[in-house]
VMD Tcl script that draws the C-alpha trace (Angstrom):
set ca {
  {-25.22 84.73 174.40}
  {-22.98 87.69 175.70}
  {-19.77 88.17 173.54}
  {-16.56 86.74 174.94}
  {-13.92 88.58 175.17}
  {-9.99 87.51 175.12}
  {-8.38 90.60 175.55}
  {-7.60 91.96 179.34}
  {-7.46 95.79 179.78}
  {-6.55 97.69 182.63}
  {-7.44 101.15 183.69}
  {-4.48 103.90 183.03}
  {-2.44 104.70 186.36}
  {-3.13 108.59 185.33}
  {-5.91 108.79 184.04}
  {-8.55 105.61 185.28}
  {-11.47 106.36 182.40}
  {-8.53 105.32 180.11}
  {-8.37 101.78 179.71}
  {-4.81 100.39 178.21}
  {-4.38 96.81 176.83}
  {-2.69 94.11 179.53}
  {-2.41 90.72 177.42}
  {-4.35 88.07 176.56}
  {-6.73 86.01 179.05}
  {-5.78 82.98 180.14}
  {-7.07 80.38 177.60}
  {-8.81 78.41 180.50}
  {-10.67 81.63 181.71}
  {-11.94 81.88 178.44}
  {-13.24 78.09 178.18}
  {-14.60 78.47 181.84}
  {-16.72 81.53 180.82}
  {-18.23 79.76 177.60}
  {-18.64 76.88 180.21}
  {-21.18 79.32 182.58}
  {-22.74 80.59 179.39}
  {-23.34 77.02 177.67}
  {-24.94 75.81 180.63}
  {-27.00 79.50 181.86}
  {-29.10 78.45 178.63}
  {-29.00 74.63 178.60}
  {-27.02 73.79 176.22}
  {-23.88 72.14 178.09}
  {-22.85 68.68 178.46}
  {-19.92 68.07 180.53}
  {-18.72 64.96 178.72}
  {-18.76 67.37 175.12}
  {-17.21 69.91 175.81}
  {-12.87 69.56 176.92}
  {-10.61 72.12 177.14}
  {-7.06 70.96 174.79}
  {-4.04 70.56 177.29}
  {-1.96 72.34 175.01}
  {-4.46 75.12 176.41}
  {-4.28 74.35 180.22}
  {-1.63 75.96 182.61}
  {-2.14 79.41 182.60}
  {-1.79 79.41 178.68}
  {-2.91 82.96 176.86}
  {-5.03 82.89 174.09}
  {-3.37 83.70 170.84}
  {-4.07 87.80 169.52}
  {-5.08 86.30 166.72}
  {-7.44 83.38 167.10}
  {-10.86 82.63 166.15}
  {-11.42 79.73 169.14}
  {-9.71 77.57 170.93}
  {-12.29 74.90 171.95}
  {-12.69 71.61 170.60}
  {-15.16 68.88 171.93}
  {-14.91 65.02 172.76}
  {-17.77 63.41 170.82}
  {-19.44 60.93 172.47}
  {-23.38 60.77 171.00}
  {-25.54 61.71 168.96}
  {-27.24 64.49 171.28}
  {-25.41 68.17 172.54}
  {-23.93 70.96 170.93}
  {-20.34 70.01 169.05}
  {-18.21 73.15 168.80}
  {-14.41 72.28 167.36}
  {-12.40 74.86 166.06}
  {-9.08 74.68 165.10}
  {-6.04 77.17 163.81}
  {-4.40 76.71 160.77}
  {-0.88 78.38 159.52}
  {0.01 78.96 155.70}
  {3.08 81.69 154.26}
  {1.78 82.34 151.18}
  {3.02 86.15 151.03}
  {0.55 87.16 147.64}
  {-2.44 88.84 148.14}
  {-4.56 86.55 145.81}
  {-3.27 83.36 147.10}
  {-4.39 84.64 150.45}
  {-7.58 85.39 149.25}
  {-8.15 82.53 147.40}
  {-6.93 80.34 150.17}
  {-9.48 82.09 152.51}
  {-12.74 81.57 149.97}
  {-12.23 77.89 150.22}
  {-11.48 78.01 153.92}
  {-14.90 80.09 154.07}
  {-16.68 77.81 152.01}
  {-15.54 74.91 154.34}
  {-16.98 76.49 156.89}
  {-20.36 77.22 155.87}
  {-20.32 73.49 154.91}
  {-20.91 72.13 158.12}
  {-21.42 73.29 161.74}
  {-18.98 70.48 163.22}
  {-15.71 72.78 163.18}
  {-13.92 76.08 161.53}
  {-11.17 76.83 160.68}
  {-9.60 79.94 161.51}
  {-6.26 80.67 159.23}
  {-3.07 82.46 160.29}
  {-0.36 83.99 157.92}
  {3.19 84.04 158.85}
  {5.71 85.07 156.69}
  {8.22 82.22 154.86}
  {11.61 83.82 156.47}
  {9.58 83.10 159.94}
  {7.67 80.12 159.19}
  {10.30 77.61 160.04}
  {11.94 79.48 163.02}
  {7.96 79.60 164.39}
  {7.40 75.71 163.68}
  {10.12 74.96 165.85}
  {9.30 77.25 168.82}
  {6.21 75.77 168.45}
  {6.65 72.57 168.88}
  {8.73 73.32 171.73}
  {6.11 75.30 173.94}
  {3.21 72.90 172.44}
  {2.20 75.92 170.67}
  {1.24 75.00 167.40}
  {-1.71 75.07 165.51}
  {-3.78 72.11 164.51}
  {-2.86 71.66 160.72}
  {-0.31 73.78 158.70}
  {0.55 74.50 155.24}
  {4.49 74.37 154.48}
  {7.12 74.05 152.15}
  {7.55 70.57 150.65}
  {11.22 70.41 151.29}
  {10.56 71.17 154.97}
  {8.19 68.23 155.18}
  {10.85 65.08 155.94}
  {12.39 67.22 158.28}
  {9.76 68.07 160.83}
  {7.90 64.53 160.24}
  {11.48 63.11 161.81}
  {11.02 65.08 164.69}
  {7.32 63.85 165.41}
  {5.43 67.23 164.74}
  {2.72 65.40 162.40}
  {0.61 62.74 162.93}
  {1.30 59.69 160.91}
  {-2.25 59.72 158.74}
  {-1.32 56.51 156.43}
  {-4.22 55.46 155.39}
  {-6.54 58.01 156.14}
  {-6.56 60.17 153.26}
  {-6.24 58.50 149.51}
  {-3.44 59.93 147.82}
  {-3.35 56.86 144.95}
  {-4.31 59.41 142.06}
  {-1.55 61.82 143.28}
  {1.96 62.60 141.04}
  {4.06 60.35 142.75}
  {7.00 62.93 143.40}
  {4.57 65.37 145.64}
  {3.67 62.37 147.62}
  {7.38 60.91 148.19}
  {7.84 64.37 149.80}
  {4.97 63.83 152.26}
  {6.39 60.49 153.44}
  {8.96 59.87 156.00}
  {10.13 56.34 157.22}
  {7.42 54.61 154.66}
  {4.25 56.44 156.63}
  {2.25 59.24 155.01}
  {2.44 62.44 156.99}
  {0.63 64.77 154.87}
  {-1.23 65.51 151.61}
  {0.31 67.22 148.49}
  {-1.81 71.30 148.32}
  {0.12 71.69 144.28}
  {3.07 71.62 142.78}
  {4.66 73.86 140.40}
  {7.94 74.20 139.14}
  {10.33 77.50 137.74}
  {10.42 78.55 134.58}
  {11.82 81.95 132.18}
  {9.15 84.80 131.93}
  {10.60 87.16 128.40}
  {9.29 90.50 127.48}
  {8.37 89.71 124.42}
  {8.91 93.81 123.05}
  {11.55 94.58 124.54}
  {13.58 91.27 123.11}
  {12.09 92.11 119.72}
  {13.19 95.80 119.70}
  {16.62 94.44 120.59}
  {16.46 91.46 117.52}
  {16.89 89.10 120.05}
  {15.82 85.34 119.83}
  {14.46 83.79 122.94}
  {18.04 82.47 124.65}
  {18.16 78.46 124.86}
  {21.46 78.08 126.91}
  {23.47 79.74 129.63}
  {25.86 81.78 126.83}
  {22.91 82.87 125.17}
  {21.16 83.87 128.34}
  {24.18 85.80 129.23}
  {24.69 87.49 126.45}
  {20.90 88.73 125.35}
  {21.05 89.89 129.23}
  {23.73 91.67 128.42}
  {22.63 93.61 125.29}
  {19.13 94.14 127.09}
  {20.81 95.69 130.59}
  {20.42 99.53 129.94}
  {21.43 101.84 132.73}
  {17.28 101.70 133.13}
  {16.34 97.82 133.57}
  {18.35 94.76 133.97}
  {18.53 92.07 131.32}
  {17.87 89.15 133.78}
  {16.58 88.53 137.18}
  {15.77 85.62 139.60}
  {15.27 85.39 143.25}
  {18.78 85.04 145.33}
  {17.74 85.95 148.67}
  {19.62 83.73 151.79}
  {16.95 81.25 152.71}
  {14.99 78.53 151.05}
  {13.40 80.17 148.52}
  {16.91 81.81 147.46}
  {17.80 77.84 147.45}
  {14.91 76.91 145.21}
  {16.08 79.06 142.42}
  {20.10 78.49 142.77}
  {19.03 74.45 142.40}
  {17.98 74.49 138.90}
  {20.89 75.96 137.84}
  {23.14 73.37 139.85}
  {21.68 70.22 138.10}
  {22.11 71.95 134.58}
  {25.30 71.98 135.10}
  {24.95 68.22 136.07}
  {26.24 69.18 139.76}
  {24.27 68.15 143.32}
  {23.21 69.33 146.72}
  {25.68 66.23 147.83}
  {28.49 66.74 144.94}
  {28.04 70.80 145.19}
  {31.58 71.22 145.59}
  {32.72 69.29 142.03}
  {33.74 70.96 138.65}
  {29.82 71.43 137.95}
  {29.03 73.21 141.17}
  {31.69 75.10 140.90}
  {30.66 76.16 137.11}
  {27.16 77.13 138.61}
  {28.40 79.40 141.21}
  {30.50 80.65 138.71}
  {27.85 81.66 135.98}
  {26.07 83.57 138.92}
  {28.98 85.55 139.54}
  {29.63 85.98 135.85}
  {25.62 87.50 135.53}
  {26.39 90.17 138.30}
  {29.27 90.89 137.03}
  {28.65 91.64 133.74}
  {25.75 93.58 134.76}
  {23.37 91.51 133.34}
  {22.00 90.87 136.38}
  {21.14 94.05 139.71}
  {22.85 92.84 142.73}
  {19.60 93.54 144.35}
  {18.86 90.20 143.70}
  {20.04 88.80 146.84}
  {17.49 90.79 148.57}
  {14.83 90.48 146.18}
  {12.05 87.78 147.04}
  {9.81 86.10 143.88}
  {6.99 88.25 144.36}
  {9.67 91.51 144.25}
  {11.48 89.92 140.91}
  {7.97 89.68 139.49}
  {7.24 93.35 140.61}
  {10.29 94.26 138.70}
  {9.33 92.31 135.73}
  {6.50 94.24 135.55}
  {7.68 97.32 135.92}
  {9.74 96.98 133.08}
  {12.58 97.16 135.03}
  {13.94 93.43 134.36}
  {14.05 91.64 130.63}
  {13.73 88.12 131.76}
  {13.02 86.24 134.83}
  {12.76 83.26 136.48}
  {9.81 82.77 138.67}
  {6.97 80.12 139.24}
  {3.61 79.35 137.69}
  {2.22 80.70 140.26}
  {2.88 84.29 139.41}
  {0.39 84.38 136.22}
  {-2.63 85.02 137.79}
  {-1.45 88.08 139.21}
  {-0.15 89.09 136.46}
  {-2.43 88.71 134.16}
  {-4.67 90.59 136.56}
  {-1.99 93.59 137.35}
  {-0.39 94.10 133.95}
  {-2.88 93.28 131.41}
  {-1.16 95.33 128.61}
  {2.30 93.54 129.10}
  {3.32 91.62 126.10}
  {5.05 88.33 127.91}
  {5.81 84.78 127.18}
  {7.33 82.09 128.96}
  {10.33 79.59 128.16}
  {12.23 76.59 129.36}
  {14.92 78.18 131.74}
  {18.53 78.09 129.62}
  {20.50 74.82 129.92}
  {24.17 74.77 130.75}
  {26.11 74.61 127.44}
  {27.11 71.36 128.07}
  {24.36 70.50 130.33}
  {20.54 69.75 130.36}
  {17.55 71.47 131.03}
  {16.60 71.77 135.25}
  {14.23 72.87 136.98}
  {12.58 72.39 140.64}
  {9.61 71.15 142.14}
  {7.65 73.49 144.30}
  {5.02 73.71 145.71}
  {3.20 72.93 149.48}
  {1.65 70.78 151.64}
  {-0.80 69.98 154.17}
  {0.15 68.18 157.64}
  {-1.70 67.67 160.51}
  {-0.12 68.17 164.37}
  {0.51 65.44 166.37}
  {-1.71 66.14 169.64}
  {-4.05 68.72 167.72}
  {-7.61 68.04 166.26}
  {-6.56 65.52 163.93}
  {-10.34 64.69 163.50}
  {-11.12 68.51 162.36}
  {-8.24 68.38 160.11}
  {-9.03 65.18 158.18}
  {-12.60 66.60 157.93}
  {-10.87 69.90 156.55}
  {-8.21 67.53 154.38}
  {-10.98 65.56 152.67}
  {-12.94 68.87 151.50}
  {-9.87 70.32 150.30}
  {-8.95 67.30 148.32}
  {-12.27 67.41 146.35}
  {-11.54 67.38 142.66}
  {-13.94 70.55 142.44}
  {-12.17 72.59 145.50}
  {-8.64 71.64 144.19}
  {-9.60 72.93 140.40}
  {-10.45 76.42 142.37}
  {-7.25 76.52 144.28}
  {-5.26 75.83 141.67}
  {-6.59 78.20 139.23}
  {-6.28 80.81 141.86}
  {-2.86 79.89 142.98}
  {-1.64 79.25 139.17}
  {-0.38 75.66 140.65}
  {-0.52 72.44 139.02}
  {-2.70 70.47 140.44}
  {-1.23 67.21 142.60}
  {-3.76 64.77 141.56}
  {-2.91 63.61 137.65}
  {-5.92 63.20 136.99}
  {-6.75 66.93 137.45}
  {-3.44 68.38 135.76}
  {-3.75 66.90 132.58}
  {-6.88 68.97 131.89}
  {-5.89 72.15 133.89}
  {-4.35 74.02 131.10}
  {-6.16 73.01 127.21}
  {-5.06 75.91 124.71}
  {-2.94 77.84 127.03}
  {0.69 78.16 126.00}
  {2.22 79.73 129.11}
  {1.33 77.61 131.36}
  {1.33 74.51 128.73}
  {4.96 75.54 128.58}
  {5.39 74.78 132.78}
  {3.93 71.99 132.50}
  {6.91 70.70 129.63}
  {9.35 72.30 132.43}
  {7.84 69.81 134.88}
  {9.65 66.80 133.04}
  {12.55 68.30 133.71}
  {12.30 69.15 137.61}
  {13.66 67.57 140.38}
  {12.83 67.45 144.26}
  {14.95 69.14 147.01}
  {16.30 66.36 148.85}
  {14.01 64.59 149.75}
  {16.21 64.64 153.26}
  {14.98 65.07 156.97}
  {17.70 67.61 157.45}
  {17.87 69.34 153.94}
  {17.11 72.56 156.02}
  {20.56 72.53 156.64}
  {21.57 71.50 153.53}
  {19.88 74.32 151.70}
  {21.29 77.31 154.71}
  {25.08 75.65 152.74}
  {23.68 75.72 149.60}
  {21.96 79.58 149.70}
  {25.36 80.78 151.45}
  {26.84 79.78 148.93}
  {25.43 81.65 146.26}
  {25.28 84.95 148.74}
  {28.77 84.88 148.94}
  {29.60 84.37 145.25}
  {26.94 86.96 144.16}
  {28.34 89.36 147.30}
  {31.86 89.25 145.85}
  {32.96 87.81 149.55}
  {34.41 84.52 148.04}
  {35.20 82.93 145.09}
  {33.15 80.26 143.24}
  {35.65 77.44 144.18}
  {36.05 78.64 147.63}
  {32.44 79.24 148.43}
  {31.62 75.70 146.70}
  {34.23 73.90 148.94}
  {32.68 75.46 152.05}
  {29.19 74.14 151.32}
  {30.77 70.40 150.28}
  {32.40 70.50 153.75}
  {29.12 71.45 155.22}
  {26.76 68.85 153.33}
  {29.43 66.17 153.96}
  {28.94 66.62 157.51}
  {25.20 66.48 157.68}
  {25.13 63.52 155.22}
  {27.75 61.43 157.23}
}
mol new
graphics top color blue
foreach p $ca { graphics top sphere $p radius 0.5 }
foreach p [lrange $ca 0 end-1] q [lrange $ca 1 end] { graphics top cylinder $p $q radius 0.2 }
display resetview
């Protein structure tokens, strides 16, 4: 069959042998040409082959897409073509990489479907979800933040798949955050929580013991803050991911997203301040991501960070040599140990190939496909079954997986969105200098007070 095209080019107004690019085709051009050349050979059946009306209406086909067609299946006999897009933000090469070996391996499973992925950054991911669903532009299945899940389940982006995917052997937390109004709207990909990556050398050469609370953090950051590195470092950019960092620190102190604004808030705010300003801590911060605080780490140019589990793979792979550990992140002197569940999930679009993705859902969920994920990603796994034996005999990530009894969920809350945009302001403003810890605390109570009324 003759190669189909989805690109439209036009001849240059100068120069005519010089064709310039004029859009995409028209989504139902497209379908109409595979049409002709399904049925110039003999191979098309009206009643299995149906163009998606998210597709109809002029509709271009996406830059970026490996199909669009799905089919309605209605026998045993004719040729069954369904293809559907797929979203994920992971931002790290080998979680892209990894991601796309199973997705491969999916697809030279069967003949039924593919599955064509799409990466879109995590300051973008949300903004594009929303415009999405707006135009009825969305792909068929995404991968997103946990956090984010209540929130766009509310709104009646995913389809309600209770029942159609066992998630009994699943942690129980990972699952509450797939489930909105007591229906299931999606399938846990792994967890993983934050914990406090050490150099191990550079501590030593400074006879400094591994710091257990916030005034020993503080201070070893101190002593270890050069002019060349920074003692301490953990990810305080202005979005969620800047909010999944700042949380642990707000339940040490025995504070909330809801009581943020209290004595312990305040004292969380407060120690962030206290890091910058003591130099302990770059400033940088606010604009540095988790993959650029592990970069840093790395480099040698930070002591200690906090990051996530899912960081060892890489680098174990990209710094072989560097002596490292890994710790329980420092408790607040009069508070307890925190940390924060992470991690993704799956979720099927309302509308979309639901059939394709279930097909795609119960691969992924095999015990054997998850223990390759997971390795890859450095996650813990969401079934229990399968994260009890994940990590036998090795102590960093062993030492995550103590951390995980002391996480804690964001929200669960259909607009925590909101809640975290207070929460992350917050923290910019302390760690900017642009308001005080009380100040900048009482602005985000005001704002969660609202949302939660």
């Amino acid at each position: 069959m003759k190669q189909i095209e989805f690109e439209r080019w036009e001849p240059d107004a100068e120069n005519p042998r010089k064709l310039n690019y004029a859009g995409q085709r028209a989504a139902e051009d497209v379908f109409h040409e595979l049409e002709a050349q399904l049925d110039s050979v003999g191979y098309l059946l009206d009643e299995y082959l149906l163009l998606d009306r998210r597709w109809q209406n002029g509709r271009e086909m996406p830059r970026d897409a490996g199909f669009f067609c799905r089919t309605d299946y209605g026998g045993s006999e004719g040729i069954y073509l369904d293809m559907f897009l797929e979203w994920y933000y992971w931002e790290t090469e080998s979680h892209q990489i990894t991601l796309q070996a199973a997705i491969d391996a999916y697809n030279a499973s069967q003949t039924a479907y593919k599955v064509t992925a799409k990466y879109v950054p995590f300051a973008d991911f949300k903004k594009q979800l929303s415009i999405g669903a707006v135009a009825e532009a969305l792909p068929d299945m995404v991968i997103l933040d946990s956090p984010d899940h209540a929130s766009y389940a509310s709104m009646g982006i995913f389809a309600d798949i209770t029942g159609k995917i066992d998630v009994s052997s699943y942690f129980e937390g990972p699952v509450d955050s797939c489930t909105y109004d007591g229906k299931l709207y999606g399938v846990p990909f792994g967890v993983n929580c934050l914990a406090m990556f050490y150099n191990k050398d550079m501590l030593d050469e400074a006879g400094i013991e591994v710091p257990t609370t916030w005034s020993e953090l503080k201070d070893a950051a101190v002593k270890l803050s050069d002019g060349s590195r920074y003692g301490f470092a953990f990810c305080s950019v202005q979005n969620e991911e800047g909010t999944f960092n700042f949380m642990p620190w707000v339940w040490s102190a025995k504070s909330d997203y809801s009581t943020i604004g209290d004595e312990n808030g305040v004292k969380a705010l407060s120690f962030a301040k206290e890091l910058i300003d003591s130099g302990a801590m770059s400033k940088e911060c606010i604009n540095w991501t988790q993959g650029d605080v592990m970069n840093q780490f790395i480099s040698g140019n930070v002591a200690m960070m906090v990051n996530g589990c899912w960081q060892i793979p890489t680098m174990r792979s990209e710094a072989a040599d560097l002596n490292w550990g890994v710790t329980l992140i420092p408790m607040c002197d009069d508070g307890e140990y925190a940390s924060v569940i992470g991690g993704e999930n799956y979720a099927v679009i309302e509308g979309g190939n639901v059939d394709g993705a279930l097909d795609f859902l119960n691969y992924m969920t095999n015990e054997d496909v998850v223990v390759e994920l997971m390795s890859g990603f450095g996650y813990i796994a969401g079934i229990e079954s399968i994260a009890q034996n994940q990590f036998s005999g090795d102590e960093d990530y062993l030492k995550f997986v103590e951390q995980m009894t002391y996480a804690k969920a964001r929200g669960p809350h259909e607009d925590w969105p909101s809640i975290s945009d207070a929460i992350s302001l917050a923290f910019n403003q302390v760690m900017t200098g642009s308001a005080a810890p009380a100040d900048a605390a009482a602005e985000a109570q005001a704002t969660v007070d609202s949302i939660l009324k």
